[in-house]
C-alpha positions as CSV (number, residue, x, y, z in Angstrom):
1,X,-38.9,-32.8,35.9
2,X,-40.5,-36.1,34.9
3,X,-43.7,-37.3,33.2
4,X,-44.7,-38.3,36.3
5,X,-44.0,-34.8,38.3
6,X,-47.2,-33.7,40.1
7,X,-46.8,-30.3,38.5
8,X,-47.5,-31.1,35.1
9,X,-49.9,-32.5,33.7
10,X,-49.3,-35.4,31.4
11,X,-47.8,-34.7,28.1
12,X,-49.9,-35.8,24.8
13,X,-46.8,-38.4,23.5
14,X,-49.2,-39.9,20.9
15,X,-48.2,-37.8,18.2
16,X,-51.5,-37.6,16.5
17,X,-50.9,-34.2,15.6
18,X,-49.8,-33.2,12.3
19,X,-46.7,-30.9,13.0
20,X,-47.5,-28.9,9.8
21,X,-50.8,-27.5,11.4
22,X,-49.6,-27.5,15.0
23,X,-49.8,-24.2,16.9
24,X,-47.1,-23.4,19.4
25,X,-47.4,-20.2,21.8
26,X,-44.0,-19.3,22.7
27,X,-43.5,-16.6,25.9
28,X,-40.4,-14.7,25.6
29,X,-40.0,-12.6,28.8
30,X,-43.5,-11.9,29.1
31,X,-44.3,-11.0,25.6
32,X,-46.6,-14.3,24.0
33,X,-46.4,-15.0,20.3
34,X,-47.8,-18.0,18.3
35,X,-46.4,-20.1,16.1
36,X,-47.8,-22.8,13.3
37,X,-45.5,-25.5,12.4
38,X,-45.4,-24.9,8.9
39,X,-43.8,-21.4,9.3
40,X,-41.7,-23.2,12.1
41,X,-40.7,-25.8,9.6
42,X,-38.8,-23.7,7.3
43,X,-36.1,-23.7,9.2
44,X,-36.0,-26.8,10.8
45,X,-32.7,-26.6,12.2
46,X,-33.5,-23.2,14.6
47,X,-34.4,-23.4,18.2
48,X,-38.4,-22.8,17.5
49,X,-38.5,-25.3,14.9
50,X,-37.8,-27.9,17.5
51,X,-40.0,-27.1,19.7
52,X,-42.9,-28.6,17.2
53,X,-41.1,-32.0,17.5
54,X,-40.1,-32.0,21.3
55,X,-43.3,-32.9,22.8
56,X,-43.2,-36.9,21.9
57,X,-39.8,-36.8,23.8
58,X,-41.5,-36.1,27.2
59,X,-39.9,-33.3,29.5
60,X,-36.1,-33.8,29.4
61,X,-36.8,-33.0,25.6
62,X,-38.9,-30.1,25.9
63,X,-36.8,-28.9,29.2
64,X,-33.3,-28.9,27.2
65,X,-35.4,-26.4,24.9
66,X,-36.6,-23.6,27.4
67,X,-36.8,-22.5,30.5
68,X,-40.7,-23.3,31.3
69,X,-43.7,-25.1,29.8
70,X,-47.6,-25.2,30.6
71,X,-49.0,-28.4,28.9
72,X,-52.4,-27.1,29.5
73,X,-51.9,-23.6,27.1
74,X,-49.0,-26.0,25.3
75,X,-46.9,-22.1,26.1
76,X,-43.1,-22.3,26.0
77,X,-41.4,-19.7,28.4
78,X,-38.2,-18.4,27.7
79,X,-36.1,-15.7,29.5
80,X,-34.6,-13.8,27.1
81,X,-35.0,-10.7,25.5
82,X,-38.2,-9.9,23.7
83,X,-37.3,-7.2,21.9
84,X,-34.6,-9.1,20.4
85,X,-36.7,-11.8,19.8
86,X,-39.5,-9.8,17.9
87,X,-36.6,-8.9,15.4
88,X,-35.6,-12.6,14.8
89,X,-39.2,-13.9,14.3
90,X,-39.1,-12.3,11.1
91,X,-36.9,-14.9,9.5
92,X,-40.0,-17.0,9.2
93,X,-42.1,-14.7,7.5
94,X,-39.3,-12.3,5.5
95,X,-36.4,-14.7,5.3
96,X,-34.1,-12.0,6.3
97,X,-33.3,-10.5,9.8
98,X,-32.6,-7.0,10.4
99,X,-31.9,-5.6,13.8
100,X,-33.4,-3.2,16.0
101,X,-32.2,0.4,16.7
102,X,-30.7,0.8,20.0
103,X,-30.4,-3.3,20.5
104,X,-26.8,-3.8,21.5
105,X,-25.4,-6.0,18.7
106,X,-23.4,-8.5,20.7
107,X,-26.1,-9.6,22.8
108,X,-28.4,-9.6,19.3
109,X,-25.7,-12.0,17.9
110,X,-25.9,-14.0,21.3
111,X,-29.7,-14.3,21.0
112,X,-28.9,-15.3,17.4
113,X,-26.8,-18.0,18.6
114,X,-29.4,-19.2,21.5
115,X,-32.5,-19.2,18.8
116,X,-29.9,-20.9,16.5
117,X,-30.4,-18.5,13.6
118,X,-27.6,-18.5,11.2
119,X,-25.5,-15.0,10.9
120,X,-26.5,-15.3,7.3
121,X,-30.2,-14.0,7.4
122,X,-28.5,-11.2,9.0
123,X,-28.9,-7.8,6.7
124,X,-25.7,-6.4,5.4
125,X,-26.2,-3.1,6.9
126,X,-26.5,-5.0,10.4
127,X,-23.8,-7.1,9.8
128,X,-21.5,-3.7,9.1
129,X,-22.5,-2.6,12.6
130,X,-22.1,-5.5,14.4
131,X,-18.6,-5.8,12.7
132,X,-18.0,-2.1,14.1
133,X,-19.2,-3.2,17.7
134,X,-16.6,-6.6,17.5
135,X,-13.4,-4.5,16.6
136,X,-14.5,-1.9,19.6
137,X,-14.5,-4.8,21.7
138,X,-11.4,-6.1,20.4
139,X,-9.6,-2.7,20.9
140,X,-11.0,-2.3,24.7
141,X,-9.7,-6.3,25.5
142,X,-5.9,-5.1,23.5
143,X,-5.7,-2.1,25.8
144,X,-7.2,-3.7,29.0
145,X,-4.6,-7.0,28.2
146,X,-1.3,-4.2,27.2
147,X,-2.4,-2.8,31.1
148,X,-2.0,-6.6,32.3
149,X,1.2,-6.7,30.6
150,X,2.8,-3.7,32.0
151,X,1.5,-4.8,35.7
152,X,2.3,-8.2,35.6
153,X,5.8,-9.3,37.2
154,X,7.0,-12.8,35.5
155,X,9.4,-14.0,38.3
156,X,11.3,-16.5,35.3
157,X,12.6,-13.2,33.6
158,X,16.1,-12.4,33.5
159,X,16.8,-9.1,35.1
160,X,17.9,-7.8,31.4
161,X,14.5,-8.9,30.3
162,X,13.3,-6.6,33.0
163,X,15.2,-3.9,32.9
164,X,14.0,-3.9,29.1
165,X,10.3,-3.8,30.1
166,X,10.8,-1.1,32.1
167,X,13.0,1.3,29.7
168,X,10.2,0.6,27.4
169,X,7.8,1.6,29.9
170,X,9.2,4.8,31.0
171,X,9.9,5.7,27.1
172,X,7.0,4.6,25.3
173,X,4.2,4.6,28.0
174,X,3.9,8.3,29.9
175,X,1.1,7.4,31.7
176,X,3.0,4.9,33.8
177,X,4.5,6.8,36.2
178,X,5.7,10.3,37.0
179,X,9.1,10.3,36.0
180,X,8.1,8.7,32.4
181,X,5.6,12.1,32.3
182,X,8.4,14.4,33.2
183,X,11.0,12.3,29.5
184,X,7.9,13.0,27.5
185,X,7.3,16.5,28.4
186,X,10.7,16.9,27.7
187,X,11.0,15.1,24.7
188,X,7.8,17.4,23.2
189,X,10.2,20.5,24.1
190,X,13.2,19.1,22.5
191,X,11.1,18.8,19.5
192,X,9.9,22.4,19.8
193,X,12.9,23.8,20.5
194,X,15.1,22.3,17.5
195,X,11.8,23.4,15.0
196,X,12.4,27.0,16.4
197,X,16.3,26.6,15.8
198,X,15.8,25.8,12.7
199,X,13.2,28.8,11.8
200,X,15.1,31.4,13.5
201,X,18.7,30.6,12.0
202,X,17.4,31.0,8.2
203,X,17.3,35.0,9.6
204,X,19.7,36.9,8.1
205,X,20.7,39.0,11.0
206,X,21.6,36.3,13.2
207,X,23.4,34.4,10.5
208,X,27.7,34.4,10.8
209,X,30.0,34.7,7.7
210,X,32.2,31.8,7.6
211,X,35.9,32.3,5.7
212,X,35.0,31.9,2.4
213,X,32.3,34.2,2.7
214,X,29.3,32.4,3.1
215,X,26.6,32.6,5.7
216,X,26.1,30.2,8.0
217,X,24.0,29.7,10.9
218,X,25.2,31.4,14.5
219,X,27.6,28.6,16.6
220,X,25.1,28.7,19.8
221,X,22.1,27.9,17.4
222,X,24.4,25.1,15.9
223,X,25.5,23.9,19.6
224,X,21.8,24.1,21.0
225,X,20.5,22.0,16.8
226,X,23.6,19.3,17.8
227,X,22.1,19.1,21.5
228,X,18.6,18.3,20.3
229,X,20.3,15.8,18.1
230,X,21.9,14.2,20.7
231,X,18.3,14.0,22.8
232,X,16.8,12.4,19.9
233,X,19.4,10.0,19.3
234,X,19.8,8.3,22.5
235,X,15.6,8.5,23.0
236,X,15.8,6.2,19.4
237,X,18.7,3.8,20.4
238,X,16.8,3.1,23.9
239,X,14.0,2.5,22.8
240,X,15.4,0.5,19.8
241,X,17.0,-1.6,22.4
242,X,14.3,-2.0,24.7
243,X,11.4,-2.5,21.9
244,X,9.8,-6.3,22.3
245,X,9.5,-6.7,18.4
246,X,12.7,-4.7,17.0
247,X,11.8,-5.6,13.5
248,X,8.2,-4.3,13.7
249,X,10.1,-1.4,16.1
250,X,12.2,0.0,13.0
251,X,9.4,-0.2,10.2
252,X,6.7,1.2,12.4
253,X,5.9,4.9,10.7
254,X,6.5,6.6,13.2
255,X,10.2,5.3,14.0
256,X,11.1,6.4,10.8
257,X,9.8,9.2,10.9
258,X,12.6,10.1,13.9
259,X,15.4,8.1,11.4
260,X,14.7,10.9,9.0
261,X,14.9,13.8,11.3
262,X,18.1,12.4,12.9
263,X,19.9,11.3,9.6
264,X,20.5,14.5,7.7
265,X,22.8,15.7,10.7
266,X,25.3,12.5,10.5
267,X,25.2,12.7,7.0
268,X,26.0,16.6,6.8
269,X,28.7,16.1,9.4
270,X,30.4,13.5,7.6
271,X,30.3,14.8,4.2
272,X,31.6,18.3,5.8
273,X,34.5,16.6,7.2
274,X,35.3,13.7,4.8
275,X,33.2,15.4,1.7
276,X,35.4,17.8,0.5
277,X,38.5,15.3,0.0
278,X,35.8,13.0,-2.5
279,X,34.2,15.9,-4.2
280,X,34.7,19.7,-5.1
281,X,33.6,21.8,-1.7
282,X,30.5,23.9,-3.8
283,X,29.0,20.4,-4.2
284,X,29.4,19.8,-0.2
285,X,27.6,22.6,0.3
286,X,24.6,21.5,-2.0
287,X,24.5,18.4,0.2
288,X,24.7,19.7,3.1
289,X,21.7,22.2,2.4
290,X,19.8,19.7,0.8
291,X,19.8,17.7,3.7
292,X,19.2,20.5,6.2
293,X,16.0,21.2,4.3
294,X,15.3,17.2,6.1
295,X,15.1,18.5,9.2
296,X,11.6,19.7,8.7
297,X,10.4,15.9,9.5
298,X,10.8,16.3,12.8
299,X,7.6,18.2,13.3
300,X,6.0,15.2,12.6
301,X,7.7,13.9,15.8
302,X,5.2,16.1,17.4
303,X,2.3,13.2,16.4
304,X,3.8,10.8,18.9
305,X,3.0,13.0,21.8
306,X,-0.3,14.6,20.7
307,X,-3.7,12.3,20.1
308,X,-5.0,15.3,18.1
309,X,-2.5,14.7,15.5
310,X,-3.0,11.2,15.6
311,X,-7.1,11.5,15.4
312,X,-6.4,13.4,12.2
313,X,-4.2,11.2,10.7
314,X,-6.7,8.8,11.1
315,X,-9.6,11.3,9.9
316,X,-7.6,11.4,6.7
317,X,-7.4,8.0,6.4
318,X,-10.9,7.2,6.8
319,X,-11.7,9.6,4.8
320,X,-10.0,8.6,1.7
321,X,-12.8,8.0,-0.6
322,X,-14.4,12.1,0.0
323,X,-11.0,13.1,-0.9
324,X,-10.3,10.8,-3.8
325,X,-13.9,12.6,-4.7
326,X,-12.9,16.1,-3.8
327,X,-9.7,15.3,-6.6
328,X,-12.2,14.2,-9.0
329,X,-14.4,17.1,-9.0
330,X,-11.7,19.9,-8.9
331,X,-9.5,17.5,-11.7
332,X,-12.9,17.2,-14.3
333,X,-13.3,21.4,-13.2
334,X,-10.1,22.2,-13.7
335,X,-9.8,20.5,-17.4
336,X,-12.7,22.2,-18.8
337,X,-12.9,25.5,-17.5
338,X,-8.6,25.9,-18.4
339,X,-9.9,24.7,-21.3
340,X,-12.7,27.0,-21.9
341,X,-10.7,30.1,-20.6
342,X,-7.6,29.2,-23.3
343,X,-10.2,29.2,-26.1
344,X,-12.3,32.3,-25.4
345,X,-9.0,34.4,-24.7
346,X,-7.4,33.8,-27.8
347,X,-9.7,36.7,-29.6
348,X,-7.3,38.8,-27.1
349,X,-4.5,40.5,-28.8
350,X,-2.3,40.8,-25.2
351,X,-3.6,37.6,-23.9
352,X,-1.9,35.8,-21.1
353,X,-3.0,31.8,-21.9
354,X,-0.3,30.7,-24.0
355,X,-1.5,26.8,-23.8
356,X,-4.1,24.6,-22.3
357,X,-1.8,22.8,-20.0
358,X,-0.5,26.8,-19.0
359,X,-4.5,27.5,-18.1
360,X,-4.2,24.4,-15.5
361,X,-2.4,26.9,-13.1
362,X,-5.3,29.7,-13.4
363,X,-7.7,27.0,-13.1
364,X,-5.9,25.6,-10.2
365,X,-5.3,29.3,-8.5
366,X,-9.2,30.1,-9.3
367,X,-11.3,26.9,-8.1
368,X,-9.5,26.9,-4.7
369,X,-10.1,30.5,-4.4
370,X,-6.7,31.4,-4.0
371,X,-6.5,34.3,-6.8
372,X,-2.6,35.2,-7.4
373,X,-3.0,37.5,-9.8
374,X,-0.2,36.5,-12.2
375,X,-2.4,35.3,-14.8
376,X,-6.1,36.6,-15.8
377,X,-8.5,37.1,-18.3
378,X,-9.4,40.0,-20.3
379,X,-12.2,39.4,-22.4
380,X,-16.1,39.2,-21.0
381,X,-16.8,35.6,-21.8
382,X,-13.2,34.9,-20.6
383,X,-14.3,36.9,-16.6
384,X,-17.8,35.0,-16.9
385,X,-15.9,31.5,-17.2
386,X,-13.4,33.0,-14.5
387,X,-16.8,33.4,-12.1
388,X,-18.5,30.2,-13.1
389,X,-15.3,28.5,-12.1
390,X,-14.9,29.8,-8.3
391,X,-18.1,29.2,-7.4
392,X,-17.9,25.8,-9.2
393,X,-14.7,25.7,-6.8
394,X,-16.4,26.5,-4.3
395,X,-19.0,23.7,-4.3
396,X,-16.3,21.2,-5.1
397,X,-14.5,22.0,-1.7
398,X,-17.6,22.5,0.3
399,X,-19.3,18.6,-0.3
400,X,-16.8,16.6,1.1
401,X,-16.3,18.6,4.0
402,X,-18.8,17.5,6.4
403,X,-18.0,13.4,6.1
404,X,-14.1,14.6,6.8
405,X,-14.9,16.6,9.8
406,X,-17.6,13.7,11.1
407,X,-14.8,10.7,10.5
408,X,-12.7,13.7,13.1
409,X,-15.5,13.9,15.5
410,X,-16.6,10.2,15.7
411,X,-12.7,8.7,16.0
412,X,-11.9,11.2,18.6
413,X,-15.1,10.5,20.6
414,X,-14.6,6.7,20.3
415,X,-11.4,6.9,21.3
416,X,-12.5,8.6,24.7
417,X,-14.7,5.7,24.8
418,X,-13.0,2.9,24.7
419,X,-10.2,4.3,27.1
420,X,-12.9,4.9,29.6
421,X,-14.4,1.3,28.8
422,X,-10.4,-0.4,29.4
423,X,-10.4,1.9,32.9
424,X,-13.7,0.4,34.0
425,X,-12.9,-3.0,32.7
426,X,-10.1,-2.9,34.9
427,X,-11.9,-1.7,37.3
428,X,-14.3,-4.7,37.2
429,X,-11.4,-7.2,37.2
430,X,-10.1,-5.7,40.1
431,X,-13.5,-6.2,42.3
432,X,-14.8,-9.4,41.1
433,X,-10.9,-10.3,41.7
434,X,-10.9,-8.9,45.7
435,X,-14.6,-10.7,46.1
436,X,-13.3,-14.0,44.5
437,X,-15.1,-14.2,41.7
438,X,-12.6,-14.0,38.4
439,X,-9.7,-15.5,39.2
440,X,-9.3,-16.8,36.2
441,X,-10.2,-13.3,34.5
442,X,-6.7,-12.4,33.1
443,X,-5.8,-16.2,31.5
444,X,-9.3,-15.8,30.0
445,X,-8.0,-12.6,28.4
446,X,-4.8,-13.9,27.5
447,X,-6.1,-17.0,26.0
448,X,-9.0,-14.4,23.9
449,X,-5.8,-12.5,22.9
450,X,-4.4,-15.7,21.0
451,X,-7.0,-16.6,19.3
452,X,-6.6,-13.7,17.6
453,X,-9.2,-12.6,15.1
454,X,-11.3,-16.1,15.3
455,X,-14.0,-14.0,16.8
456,X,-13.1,-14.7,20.1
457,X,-15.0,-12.3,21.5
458,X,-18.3,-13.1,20.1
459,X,-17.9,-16.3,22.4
460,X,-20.4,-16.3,25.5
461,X,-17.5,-16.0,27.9
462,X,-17.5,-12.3,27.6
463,X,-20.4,-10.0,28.2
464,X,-21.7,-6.7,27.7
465,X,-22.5,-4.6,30.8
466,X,-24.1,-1.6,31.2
467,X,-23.8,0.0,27.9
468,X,-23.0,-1.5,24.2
469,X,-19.6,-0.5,25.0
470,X,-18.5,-2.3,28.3
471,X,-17.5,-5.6,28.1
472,X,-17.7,-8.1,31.0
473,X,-15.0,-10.5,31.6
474,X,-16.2,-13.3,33.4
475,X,-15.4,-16.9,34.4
476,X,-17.3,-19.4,32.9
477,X,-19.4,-20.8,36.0
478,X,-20.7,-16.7,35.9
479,X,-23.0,-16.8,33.3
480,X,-26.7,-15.6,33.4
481,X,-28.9,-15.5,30.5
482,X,-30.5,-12.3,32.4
483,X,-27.5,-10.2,31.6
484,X,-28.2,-10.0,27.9
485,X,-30.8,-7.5,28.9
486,X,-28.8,-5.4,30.8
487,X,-26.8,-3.1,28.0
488,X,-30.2,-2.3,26.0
């Protein structure tokens, strides 16, 4: 496309033009907008700004700036995505950007990038969502890249490097294959099982009287409690063994979790048998006990195998700040109306608030509605302040509820998300690999995956399809400005 190309008509080089007071019409995918170069100007180093320069550098300038030009209307034609576009315009008249609802944010920050708009006039309250759509991204391209992993065969491995990846596999991964369904399934039993052991032998009636007179739990409850044991303790060493990062392995939450709930039945047995030579046998017996009461963390065992414990934990966590709030209220409630209650049931000749500190309890007992009875006023104002307080309690409780059960809701929802967005990226990989078009999809990924968190995937090598959730791995030679408008 040369000055001399019998399409165009020759381009005004002279410059005569004062740049200021130039007026540019600029055609983003069919929508027309126009431009004065003094607005342009303000920003001299965005896309727009030079196109009030380009013209004295003939077509190779103006060409390398958009996709299409009509000397005639002096129109610029772009094919990118007007709606976007109408949103970053206003950097020239408000200074400050804010984004669209229902414009997917990648491919906003992607037109950001092409109108070479700095990140900076972004608003904060985009900026927080756009930050929210990168770590979905980031989460589907870990899942899709741990699903590499576990398919991928290295042929350099030693066969104890395999035979590692696959014990890790089969314990750690259910969905893998059949067989590593069938260990979890019965690992969630074991788990139930030795909870209900321990339940049932605190019962009396199936308790055994040892020698010296004291009960004891029945031998077949022991037997089946040193079984589950035993399950636990080889699941932990194999998967100790097999773990790629044993370091990370042993400090991970949930692995010591499973320490605690194995630990207290070593530590029994050995002071049972070796104890009583060191120390007199009643202490034994207080350490044994005390430990048994440890077994209890093993119902938290039951988090590993259930995503509905794990979307709560998560609830909690995200939800720190409405419970540090719900504390707050029920501490400031609980100090005043104690202290009310103490001072207006002192005219009480039988009174049963001996001491501020002593009213915390019945303030406690009353705000959370739980009522036990044990202490209570007896004077009018003393019920009145009793009454004002539960439904002050009441209120406390009630306002934080909602933003703990919507973290809930939205984790457990995204969650289904982005494991349906890994299954279709995979999917994806899997038929532009068969048609011969991403062979170099999974280095792409791995490379992406060591870059860590350099936003690597806000690079234009990978694209949102479909929806604002779906990413697009491609190659580079398969890039088309067109597919910024498809995840709207």
């Amino acid at each position: 496309k040369m000055a001399g190309d019998s399409r165009f008509p020759d381009v005004d080089f002279d410059g005569s033009e004062n740049s200021e007071e130039m007026e540019i019409v600029v055609n983003v995918g069919g929508v027309r907008q126009v431009f004065y170069g003094d607005n342009l100007n303000q920003y001299p180093e965005t896309r727009l700004a030079e196109l009030v320069n380009c013209l004295s550098g003939g077509y190779d300038s103006i060409f390398s700036l958009c996709d299409d030009y009509d000397p005639g209307k002096r129109e610029f034609y772009f094919d990118r995505d007007p709606d976007a576009f109408k949103c970053i315009i206003d950097i020239y008249y408000f200074g400050e950007i804010h984004m669209k609802k229902g414009i997917c944010p990648i491919c906003f920050k992607n037109e950001m990038e092409f109108w070479k708009v700095d990140l900076k006039f972004l608003d904060d309250c985009c900026k927080a969502h756009l930050s929210e759509k990168k770590e979905e991204l980031e989460e589907i391209a870990r899942r899709v890249q741990l699903i590499l992993d576990d398919l991928g065969v290295d042929a350099s491995e030693s066969r104890w490097k395999k035979c590692q990846k696959c014990i890790w596999k089969f314990l750690e991964k259910p969905e893998s294959s059949y067989p590593a369904r069938v260990i979890a399934v019965l690992s969630f039993l074991f788990i139930l099982i030795s909870s209900v052991v321990m339940c049932v032998g605190t019962i009396p009636d199936l308790q055994v009287v040892d020698a010296e007179g004291n009960r004891m739990e029945h031998p077949t409850l022991d037997s089946i409690e040193t079984a589950c044991i035993g399950w636990f303790t080889m699941e932990y060493v194999l998967r100790l063994i097999s773990s790629p990062n044993k370091l990370h392995f042993a400090l991970s939450f949930m692995n010591i979790v499973d320490v605690l709930a194995i630990l207290p039945f070593y530590v029994s047995l050995t002071l049972t048998h070796l104890g009583a030579k060191l120390m007199e046998l009643s202490n034994v017996q207080q350490a044994v006990q005390a430990l048994r009461i440890m077994r209890i963390a093993r119902i938290f065992k039951l988090a590993r195998h259930s995503s509905g414990l794990q979307t709560l934990t998560y609830a909690l966590k995200r939800s720190f700040k409405e419970l540090g709030l719900l504390l707050m209220y029920l501490a400031v409630g609980i100090f005043v109306f104690s202290a009310l209650g103490y001072t207006m049931e002192q005219s009480h000749p039988e009174t049963l608030f001996k001491s501020i500190p002593q009213s915390f309890w019945w303030a406690i007992i009353t705000m959370t509605t739980v009522g036990y009875g044990d202490i209570y006023p007896k004077t009018t104002l003393g019920k009145l302040n009793a009454a004002i307080s539960f439904l002050c309690g009441v209120i406390a409780i009630a306002l934080p509820i909602h933003p703990i059960i919507n973290n809930f809701v939205r984790y457990y929802n995204k969650q289904r998300v982005l494991e349906t967005a890994a299954k279709h990226e995979l999917e994806l990989m899997e038929l532009y690999s068969a048609e011969g078009k991403a062979a170099g999809s999974r280095s792409e990924l791995e490379d992406l995956s060591r870059e860590g968190k350099e936003s690597p995937f806000y690079s234009s090598r990978i694209k949102v399809s479909h929806s604002d959730t779906f990413i697009h791995l491609l190659s580079e030679e398969k890039h088309y400005r067109t597919r910024l408008q498809s995840c709207k």
